[in-house]
C-alpha positions, 0 to 999 in steps of 0.5 A, spaced: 253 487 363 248 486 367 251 481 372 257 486 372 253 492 374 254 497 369 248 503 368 250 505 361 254 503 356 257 506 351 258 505 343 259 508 336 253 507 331 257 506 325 255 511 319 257 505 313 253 500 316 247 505 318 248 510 310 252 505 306 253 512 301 255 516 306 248 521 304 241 517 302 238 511 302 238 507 310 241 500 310 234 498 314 239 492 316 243 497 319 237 500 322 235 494 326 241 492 328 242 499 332 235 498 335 235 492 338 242 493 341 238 500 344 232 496 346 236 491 349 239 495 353 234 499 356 230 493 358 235 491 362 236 498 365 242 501 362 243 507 358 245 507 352 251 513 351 251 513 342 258 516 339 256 518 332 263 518 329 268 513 331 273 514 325 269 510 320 268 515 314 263 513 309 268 511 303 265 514 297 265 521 301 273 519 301 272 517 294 268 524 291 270 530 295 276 527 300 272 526 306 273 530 312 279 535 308 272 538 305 266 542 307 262 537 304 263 533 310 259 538 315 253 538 310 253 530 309 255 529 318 249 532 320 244 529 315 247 522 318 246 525 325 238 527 323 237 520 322 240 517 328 236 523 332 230 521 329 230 514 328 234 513 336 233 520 339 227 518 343 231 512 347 238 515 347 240 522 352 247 522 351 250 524 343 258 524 343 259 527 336 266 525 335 270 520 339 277 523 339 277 528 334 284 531 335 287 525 335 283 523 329 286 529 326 293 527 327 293 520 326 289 521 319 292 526 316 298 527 319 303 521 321 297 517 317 297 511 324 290 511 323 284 512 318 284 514 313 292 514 313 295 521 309 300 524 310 307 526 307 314 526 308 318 526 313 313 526 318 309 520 316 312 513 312 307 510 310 302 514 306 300 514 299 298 521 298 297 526 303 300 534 306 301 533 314 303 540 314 296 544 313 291 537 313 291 536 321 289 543 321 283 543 315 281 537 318 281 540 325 277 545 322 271 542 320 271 537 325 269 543 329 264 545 323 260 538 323 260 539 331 258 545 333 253 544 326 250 538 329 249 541 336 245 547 333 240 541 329 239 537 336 238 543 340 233 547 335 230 541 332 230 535 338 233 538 344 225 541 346 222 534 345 228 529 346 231 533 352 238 530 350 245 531 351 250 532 346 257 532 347 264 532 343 270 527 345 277 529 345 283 524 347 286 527 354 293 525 356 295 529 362 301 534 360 308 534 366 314 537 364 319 533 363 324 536 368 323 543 372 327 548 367 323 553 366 324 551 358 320 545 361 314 548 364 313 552 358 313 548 353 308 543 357 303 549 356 305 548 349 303 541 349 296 542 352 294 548 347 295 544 342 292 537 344 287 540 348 285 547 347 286 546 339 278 544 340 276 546 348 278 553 346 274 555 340 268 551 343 269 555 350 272 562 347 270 562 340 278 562 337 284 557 338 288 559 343 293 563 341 299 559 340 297 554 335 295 561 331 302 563 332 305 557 331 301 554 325 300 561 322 297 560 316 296 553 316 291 553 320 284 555 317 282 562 320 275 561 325 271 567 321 265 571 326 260 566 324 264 561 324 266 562 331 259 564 333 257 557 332 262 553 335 262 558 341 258 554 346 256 548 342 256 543 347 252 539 353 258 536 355 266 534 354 268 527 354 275 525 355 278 519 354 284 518 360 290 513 359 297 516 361 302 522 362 306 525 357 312 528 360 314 534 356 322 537 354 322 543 350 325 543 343 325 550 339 329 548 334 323 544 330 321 551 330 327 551 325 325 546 320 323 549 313 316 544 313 313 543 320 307 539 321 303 540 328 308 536 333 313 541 330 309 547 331 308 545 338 317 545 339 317 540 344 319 532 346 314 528 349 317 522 354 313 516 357 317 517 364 319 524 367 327 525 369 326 522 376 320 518 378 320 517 386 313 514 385 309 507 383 307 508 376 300 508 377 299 513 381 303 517 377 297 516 372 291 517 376 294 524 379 295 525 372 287 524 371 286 529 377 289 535 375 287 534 367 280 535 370 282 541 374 285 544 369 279 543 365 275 546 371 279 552 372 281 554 365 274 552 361 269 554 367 268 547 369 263 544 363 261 537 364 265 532 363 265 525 362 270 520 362 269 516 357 275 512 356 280 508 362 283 503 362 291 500 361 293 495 356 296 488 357 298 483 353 293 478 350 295 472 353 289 469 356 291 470 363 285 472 368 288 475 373 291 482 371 292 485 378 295 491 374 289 493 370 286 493 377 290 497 381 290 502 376 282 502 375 283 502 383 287 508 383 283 512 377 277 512 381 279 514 387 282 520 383 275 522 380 272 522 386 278 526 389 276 531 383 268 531 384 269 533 392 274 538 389 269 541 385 269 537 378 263 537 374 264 530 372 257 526 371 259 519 369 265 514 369 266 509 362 271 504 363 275 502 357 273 497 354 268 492 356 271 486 352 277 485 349 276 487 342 280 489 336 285 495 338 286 500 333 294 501 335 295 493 337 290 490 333 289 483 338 296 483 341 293 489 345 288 486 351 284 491 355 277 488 356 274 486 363 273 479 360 277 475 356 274 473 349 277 467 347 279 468 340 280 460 338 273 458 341 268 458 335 262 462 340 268 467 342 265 464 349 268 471 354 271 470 361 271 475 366 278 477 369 280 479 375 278 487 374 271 484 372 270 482 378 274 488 382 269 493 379 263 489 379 264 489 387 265 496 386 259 497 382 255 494 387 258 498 393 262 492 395 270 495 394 275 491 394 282 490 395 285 486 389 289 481 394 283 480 396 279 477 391 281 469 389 279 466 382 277 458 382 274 455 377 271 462 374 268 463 380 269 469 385 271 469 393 272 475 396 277 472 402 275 479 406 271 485 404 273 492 406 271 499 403 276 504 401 276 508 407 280 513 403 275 514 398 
């Protein structure tokens, strides 16, 4: 990390290993694991951004009152959190609370992709048990709880003494629609009430956005004022986690269906590709970076932002020169910098991932690392990658073209140096 040039990283503590019951008794193993990562870090001057809650629920809380599908949660989330503000919170600023906390909530309880795996037919395939109709909701619902719950510990109990930053994280897909009907633009508009606004507009206005409450009625828990008044307002900073663009058809007829889950409610399709692409990939995807954080700016009043997340999956297969993952990183930072001079109050860059390390969705199949990590080696030795070199030279103030990078016998040789006059 250090030869890279990085000034902070990002990880999860993980609540299992830290509180194995999930409430009580500190794994002390778990506690020394995370302070020497912590004190390592600072040492060699790189600042530590912790995310509490990265899907790993404590599985006797699932086991006792179905985990974040109870209230419980809020009350036992929260005494996990006092004890990594207490315990880390003199040498950690940055708390993320959830990674991902709307996708959590559909891939876990709606089409059951992703821990803890519930979901109910025909939205879901492989599940045991669960209700993909009203369980995203209620999980939604008090992700939002335990959230705001925590931001009110931190800022009444250490804010004062520790003088840290709390935030929440939500997957950010930019939304485009598919084609220019009208049908089209609206139902984009959908997409990103109901992705993003789920979550950005109670914590900003204090409700959901109208459209989710319309169309999920009923299933979705009512905010009460109290409610409300706590999550209003609870946060430091939003941190996004940026891949793609989602382009957007509109699909009225799913508002039809006797049983909807949240996709049906949003009445929409979602495509990787709009109807006619004149441009290269790439910059479709850094323009869709661009305009999420000035939507973000415009609409939300401009809060804080980190990206916590960006990068592009390859195929693992050992191979270190992944232009691709170059040209799109080249791409997506030119792009931020373009929305900070526009006014974008981004305060930080996380690149996904340092490592290759084990995909949620692609397991080891899926490479996004800057180093390779050799599997078959028994000391897992790590490789950088072409993208390594690129954005440590990027770090450093030396940006360079991936043409003009060469590999040989994993060293670096930059055959000409040229900043991006651009950005």
């Amino acid at each position: 990390m250090v030869d890279t040039g990085l000034e902070a990283y990002r990880f999860s503590i993980s609540w299992p290993r830290l509180i194995p019951n999930g409430r009580g008794h500190v794994n002390p193993k778990g506690l020394e694991y995370y302070n020497n990562l912590i004190n390592e870090l600072l040492m060699h001057g790189i600042q530590p951004h912790v995310t509490l809650f990265h899907f790993d629920s404590p599985q006797v809380l699932e086991d006792e009152y179905g985990g974040w599908l109870s209230r419980k949660m809020v009350r036992d989330f929260t005494a996990f959190a006092d004890v990594c503000f207490k315990e880390f919170g003199d040498r950690v600023l940055h708390w993320t609370t959830l990674n991902e906390a709307n996708i959590f909530a559909i891939g876990g309880y709606d089409n059951g992709i992703s821990p803890p795996g519930r979901c109910s037919l025909p939205f879901g395939l492989m599940c045991t048990e669960g209700n993909s109709s009203t369980e995203p909701y209620i999980a939604g619902h008090n992700l939002l709880l335990a959230h705001s719950s925590v931001v009110k510990l931190y800022h009444t109990k250490y804010k004062a003494i520790q003088h840290g930053f709390v935030g929440l994280n939500l997957l950010a897909p930019w939304f485009s629609p598919y084609s220019n009907a009208t049908e089209d633009v609206i139902a984009t508009q959908r997409a990103i009430d109901f992705y993003l606004g789920w979550f950005l507009h109670p914590l900003v206005f204090g409700d959901y956005p109208d459209i989710v409450k319309k169309n999920a009625g009923k299933r979705i828990p009512a905010l009460t004022p109290r409610e409300s008044k706590l999550i209003k307002g609870s946060f430091d900073f939003i941190a996004l986690n940026y891949y793609f663009i989602f382009y957007v058809r509109d699909n009225p007829s799913s508002l039809n269906m006797n049983i909807r889950d949240i996709t049906a409610d949003m009445a929409l399709n979602i495509f990787f590709e709009p109807e006619d692409a004149p441009q290269n990939e790439n910059e479709l995807e850094a323009s869709g970076l661009f305009a999420l954080l000035e939507y973000i700016k415009k609409v939300y009043a401009n809060p804080p932002i980190y990206v916590q997340e960006n990068g592009v999956g390859t195929k693992r297969n050992g191979t270190l020169i992944d232009t691709p993952r170059v040209q799109y990183m080249r791409l997506c930072i030119g792009t931020l910098l373009d929305a900070i001079k526009n006014g974008s109050n981004t305060k930080g860059y996380f690149v996904w991932s340092f490592l290759d390390v084990f995909e949620l969705l692609g397991g080891y199949q899926t490479a996004y690392g800057l180093y390779y990590v050799d599997l078959d080696d028994k000391q897992l030795r790590r490789y950088p990658k072409l993208s390594a070199h690129w954005y440590s030279n990027f770090l450093k103030g030396r940006s360079i073209k991936p043409d003009e990078i060469l590999v040989v016998d994993n060293e670096t040789i930059v055959s000409s140096t040229s900043i991006l006059s651009d950005h």
